[in-house]
C-alpha positions as CSV (number, residue, x, y, z in Angstrom):
1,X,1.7,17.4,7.6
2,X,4.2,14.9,9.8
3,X,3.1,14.1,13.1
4,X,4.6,15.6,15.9
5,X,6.0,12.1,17.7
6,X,7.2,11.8,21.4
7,X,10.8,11.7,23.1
8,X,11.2,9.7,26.2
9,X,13.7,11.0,27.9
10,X,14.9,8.6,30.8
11,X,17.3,10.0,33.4
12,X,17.0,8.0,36.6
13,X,20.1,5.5,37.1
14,X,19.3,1.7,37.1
15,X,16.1,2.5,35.4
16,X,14.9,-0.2,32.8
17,X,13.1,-0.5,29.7
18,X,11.5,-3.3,28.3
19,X,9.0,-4.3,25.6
20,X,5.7,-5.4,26.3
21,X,3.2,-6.3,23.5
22,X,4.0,-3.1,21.7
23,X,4.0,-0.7,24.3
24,X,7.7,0.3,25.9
25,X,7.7,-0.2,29.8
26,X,9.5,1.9,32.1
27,X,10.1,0.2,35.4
28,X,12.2,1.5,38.6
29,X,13.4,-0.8,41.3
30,X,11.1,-3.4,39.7
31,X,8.3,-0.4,39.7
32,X,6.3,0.3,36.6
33,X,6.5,3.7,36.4
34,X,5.3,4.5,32.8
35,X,4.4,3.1,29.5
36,X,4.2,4.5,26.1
37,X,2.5,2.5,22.9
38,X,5.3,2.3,20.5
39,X,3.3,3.9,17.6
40,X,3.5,7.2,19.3
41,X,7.6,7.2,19.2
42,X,10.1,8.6,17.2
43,X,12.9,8.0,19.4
44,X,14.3,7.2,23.0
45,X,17.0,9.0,24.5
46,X,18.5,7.6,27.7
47,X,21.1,9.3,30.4
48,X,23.9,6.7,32.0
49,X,23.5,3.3,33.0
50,X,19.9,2.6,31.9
51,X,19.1,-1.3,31.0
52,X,17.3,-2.1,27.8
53,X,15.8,-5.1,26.8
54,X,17.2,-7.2,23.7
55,X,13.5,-7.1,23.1
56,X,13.2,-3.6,23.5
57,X,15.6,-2.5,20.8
58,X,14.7,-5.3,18.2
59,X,10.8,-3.5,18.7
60,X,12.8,-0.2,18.4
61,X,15.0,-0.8,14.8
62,X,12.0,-2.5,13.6
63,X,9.5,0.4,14.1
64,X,11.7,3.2,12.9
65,X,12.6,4.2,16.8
66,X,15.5,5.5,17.2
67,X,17.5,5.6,20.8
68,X,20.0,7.3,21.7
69,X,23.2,6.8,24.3
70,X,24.0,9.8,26.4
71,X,26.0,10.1,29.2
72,X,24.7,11.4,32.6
73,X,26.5,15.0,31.7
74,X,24.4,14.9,28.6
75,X,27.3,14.0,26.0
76,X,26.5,11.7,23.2
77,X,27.7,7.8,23.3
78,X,25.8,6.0,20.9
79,X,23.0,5.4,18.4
80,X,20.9,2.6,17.9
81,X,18.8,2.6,14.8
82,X,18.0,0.9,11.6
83,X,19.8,1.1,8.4
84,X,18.8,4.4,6.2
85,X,18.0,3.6,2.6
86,X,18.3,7.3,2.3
87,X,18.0,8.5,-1.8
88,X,20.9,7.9,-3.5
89,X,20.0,11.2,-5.8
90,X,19.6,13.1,-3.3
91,X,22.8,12.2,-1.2
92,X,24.3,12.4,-4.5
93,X,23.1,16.2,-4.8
94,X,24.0,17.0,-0.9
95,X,27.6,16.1,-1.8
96,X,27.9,17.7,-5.0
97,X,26.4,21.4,-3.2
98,X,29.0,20.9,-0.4
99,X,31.6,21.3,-2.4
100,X,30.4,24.9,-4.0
101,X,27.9,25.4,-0.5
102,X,28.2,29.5,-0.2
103,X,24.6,30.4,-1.3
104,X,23.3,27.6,1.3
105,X,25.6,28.8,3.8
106,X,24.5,32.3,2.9
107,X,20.9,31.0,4.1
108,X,22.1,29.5,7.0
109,X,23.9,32.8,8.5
110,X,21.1,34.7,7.7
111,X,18.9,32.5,9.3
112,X,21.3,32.5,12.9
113,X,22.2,36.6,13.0
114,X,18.8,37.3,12.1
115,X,17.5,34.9,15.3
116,X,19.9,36.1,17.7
117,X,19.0,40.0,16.9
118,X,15.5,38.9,17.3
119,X,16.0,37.5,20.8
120,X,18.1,40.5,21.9
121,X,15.3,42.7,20.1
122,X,12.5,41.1,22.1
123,X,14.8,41.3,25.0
124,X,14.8,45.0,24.6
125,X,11.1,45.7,24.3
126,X,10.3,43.1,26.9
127,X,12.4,44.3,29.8
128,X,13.8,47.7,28.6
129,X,12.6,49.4,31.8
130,X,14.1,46.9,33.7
131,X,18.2,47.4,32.2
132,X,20.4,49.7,33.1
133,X,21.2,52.7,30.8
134,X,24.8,50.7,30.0
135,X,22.7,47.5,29.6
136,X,20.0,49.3,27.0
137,X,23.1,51.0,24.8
138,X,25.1,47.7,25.2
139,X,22.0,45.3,23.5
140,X,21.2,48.2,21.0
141,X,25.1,48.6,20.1
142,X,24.9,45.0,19.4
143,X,21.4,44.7,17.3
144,X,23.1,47.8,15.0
145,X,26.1,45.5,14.4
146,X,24.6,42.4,14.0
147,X,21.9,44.3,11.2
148,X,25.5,45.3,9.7
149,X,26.8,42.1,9.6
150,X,22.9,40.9,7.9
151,X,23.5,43.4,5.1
152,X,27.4,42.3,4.6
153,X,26.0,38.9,4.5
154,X,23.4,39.3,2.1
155,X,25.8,40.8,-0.9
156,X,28.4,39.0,0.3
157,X,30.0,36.8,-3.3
158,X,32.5,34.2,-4.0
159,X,33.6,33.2,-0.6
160,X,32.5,31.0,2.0
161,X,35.4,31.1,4.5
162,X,33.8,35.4,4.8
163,X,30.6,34.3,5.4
164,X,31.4,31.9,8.2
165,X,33.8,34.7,9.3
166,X,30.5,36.8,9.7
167,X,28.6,34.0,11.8
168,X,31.6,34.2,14.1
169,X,31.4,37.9,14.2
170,X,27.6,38.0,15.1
171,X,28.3,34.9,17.7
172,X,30.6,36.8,19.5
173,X,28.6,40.3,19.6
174,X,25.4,37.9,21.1
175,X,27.4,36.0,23.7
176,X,29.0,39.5,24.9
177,X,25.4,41.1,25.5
178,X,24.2,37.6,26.8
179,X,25.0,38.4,30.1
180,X,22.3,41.3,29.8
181,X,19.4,39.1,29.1
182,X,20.1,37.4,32.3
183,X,17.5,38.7,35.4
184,X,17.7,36.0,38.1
185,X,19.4,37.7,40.8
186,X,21.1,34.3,41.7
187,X,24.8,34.7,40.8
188,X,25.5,31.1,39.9
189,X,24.1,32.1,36.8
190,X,26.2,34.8,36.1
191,X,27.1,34.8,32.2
192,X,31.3,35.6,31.4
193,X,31.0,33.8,28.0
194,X,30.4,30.7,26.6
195,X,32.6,27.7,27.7
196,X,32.0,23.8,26.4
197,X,33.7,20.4,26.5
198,X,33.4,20.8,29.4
199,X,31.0,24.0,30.2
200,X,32.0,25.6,33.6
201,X,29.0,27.5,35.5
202,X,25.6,26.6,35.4
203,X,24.3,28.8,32.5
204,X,26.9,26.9,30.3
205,X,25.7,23.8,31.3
206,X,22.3,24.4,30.8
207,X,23.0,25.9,26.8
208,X,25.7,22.7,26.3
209,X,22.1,20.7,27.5
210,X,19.9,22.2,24.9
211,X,21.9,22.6,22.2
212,X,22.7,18.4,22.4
213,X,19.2,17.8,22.4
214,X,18.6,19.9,19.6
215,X,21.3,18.2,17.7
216,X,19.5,15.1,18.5
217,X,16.0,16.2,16.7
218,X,18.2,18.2,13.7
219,X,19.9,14.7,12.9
220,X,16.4,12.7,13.1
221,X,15.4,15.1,10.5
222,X,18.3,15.7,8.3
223,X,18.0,11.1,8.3
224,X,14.0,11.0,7.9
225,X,14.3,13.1,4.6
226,X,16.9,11.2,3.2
227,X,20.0,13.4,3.7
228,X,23.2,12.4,4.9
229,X,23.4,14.4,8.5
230,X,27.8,14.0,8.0
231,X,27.9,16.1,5.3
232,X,27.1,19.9,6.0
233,X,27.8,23.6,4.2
234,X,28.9,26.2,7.1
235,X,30.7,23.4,9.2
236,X,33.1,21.7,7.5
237,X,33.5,18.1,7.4
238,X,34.9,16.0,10.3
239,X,34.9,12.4,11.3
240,X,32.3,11.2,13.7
241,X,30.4,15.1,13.5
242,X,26.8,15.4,12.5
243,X,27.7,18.5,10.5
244,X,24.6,18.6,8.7
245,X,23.0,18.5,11.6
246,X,24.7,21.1,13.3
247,X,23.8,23.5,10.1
248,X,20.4,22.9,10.8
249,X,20.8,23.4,14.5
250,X,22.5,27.6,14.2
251,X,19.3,29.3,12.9
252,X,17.2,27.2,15.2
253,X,19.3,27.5,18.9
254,X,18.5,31.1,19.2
255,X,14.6,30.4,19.4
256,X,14.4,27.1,20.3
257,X,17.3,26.8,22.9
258,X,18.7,30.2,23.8
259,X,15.4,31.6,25.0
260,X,14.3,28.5,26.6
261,X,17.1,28.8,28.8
262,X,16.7,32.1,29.5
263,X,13.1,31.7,30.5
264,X,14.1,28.7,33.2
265,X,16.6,30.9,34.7
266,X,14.5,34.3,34.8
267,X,11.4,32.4,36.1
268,X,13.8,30.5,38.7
269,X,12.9,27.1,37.7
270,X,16.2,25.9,37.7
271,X,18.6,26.9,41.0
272,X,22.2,26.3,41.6
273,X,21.7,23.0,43.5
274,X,20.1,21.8,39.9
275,X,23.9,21.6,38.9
276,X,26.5,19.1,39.7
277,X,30.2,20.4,40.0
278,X,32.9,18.7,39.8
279,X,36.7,18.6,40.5
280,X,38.6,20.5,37.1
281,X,35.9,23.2,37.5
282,X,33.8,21.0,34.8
283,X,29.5,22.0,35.7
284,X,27.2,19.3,34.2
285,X,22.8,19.4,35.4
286,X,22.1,16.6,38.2
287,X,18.9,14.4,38.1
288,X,16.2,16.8,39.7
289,X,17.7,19.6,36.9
290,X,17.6,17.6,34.2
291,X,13.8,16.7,34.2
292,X,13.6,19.8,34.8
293,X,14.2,20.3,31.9
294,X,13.5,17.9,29.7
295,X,10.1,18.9,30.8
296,X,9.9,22.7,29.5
297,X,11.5,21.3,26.7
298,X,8.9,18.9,25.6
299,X,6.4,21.5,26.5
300,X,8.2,24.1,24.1
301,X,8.7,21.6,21.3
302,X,4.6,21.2,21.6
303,X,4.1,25.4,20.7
304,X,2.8,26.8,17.5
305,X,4.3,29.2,15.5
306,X,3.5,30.5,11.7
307,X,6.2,29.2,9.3
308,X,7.5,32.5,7.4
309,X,7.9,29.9,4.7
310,X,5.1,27.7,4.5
311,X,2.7,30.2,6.0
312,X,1.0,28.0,8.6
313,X,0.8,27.3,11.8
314,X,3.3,24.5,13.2
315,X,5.2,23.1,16.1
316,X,7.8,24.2,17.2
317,X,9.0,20.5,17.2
318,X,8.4,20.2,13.7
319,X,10.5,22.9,12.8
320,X,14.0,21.2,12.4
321,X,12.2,18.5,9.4
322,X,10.5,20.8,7.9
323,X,13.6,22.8,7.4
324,X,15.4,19.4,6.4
325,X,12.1,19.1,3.9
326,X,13.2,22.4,2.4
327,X,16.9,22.2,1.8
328,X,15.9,18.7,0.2
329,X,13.7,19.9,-2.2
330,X,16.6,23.4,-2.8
331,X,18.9,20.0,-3.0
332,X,16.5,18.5,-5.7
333,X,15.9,22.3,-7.7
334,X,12.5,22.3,-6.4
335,X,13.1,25.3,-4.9
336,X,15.8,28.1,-5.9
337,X,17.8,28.9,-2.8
338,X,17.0,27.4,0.4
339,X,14.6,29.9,2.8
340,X,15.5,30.0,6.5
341,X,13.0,30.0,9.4
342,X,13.1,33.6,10.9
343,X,11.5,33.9,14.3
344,X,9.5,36.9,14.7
């Protein structure tokens, strides 16, 4: 099994890393504030102006570490990593499916709806007593669709442009009931519907937030399997967009993003000064929010789940490559159709 590796997430402005023997160096003001051995990384994601040592990155490309460029909203810059070798017969196969992709794409929907009924589901049985009667019909109007829209999907022949209609479809039954699922009484985080580029209250935000660093760990293992993470099935090819990644990404965000949000609003671990808001009407996290959550989210990428699939116990970090792993080996013929990971 692949070792689950570390993220570090830096997020402080002016902070600087550096190389030192072969452990990275993370200094404030001139204050050593952490180190890491360079063995335990898989990548290093950084937030603004953050210095980097020539050093530093050499280490980096020559280890395999990838880092990443974000700006302080959260929005992707830059990668820095070594060439991928990839396998040529693989990438060869990738491209070849894209062009016929419905039965992967089939996979892929089935793999979201089923998620996002399975979050409104738990929803239901978890705090049931505490919805009103309109909220309890509402989420159970919407489950009864969305198990529709499974069936349509699963017979479903011949055309690809239907089944991506039906994602659409299910999307815009789970963003409706969304607001439901929210139990903070704080009414910055009120829920009217999904808003990005740029996201415009705080609950917006915080999903625009997740779902970038999930794209982050989807690419890393679309790349570490050998797959080109351009070239995708249910989003359609577009320069400069990880669509691969971003196929990986739809059955995961449900579990893996969705809920985690949820959880740091219900519990109140994030608050309406955790956001920044600026002129336009744009919201984006501020410092104290975003280690926040960087936090819970290294804590949630550390929890076990059984794979449906592979029948044991895994990360939850090591979900997104060992779903890459899969729709290699469907890519290769190892394996007929490519099985989704259904959160139960």
């Amino acid at each position: 099994m692949k070792k689950l590796l570390n993220t570090v997430y830096v997020t402080t402005p002016g902070a600087g890393l550096r190389k030192d023997g072969e452990t990275l160096v993370v200094e404030v003001e001139g204050t050593e504030k952490g180190r890491v051995p360079l063995h335990m990384l898989a990548s290093v994601v950084v937030f603004g102006g953050i210095y980097l040592s020539p050093a530093l990155i050499q280490a980096c490309a020559a280890n395999g570490i990838t880092i990443v460029l974000l700006d302080r909203g959260g929005r992707f810059q830059a990668r820095v990593e070594r060439p991928v070798s990839g396998n040529v017969l693989l990438r060869r196969a990738q491209y070849r499916a894209s062009e016929q992709p419905e039965e992967i794409v089939r996979s892929l929907v089935m793999g979201k709806v089923a998620n996002q009924r399975s979050v409104l589901m738990r929803a239901m049985r978890d705090h049931g007593a505490d919805q009103t009667p309109a909220q309890g019909a509402a989420l159970a109007e919407a489950t009864e669709r969305m198990a529709h829209i499974l069936r349509r999907v699963e017979t479903a022949t011949g055309d690809t442009d239907a089944l991506r209609g039906a994602e659409g479809e299910a999307a815009a039954l789970y963003f409706a009931v969304f607001p439901h699922l929210i139990r903070s009484p704080d009414a910055a985080f009120a829920f009217r519907g999904r808003s990005r580029r740029p996201p415009l209250d705080p609950t917006n935000a915080l999903l625009s937030f997740l779902y970038t660093l999930l794209t982050h760990d989807c690419r890393a293992a679309a790349e570490s399997v050998g797959l080109d993470p351009a070239v995708g099935f249910l989003h359609r090819d577009r320069p400069g967009r990880p669509s691969l990644a971003l196929d990986l990404m739809e059955e995961l965000r449900p579990v893996l993003a969705d809920r985690l949000a949820l959880s740091l609003i219900n519990r109140r671990q994030l608050r309406a000064e955790d956001f920044e808001y600026h002129d336009g009407g744009a919201v984006l996290l501020g410092d104290e929010g975003r280690k926040t959550v960087l936090t819970a989210w290294q804590d949630r990428k550390k929890e076990e789940r059984q794979h449906p699939f592979l029948g044991e116990a895994v990360p939850h970090g090591l979900v997104p490559y060992l779903q890459a792993l899969l729709l290699a080996r469907h890519l290769r013929g190892d394996l007929d159709a490519y099985p989704p990971w259904f959160w139960k």
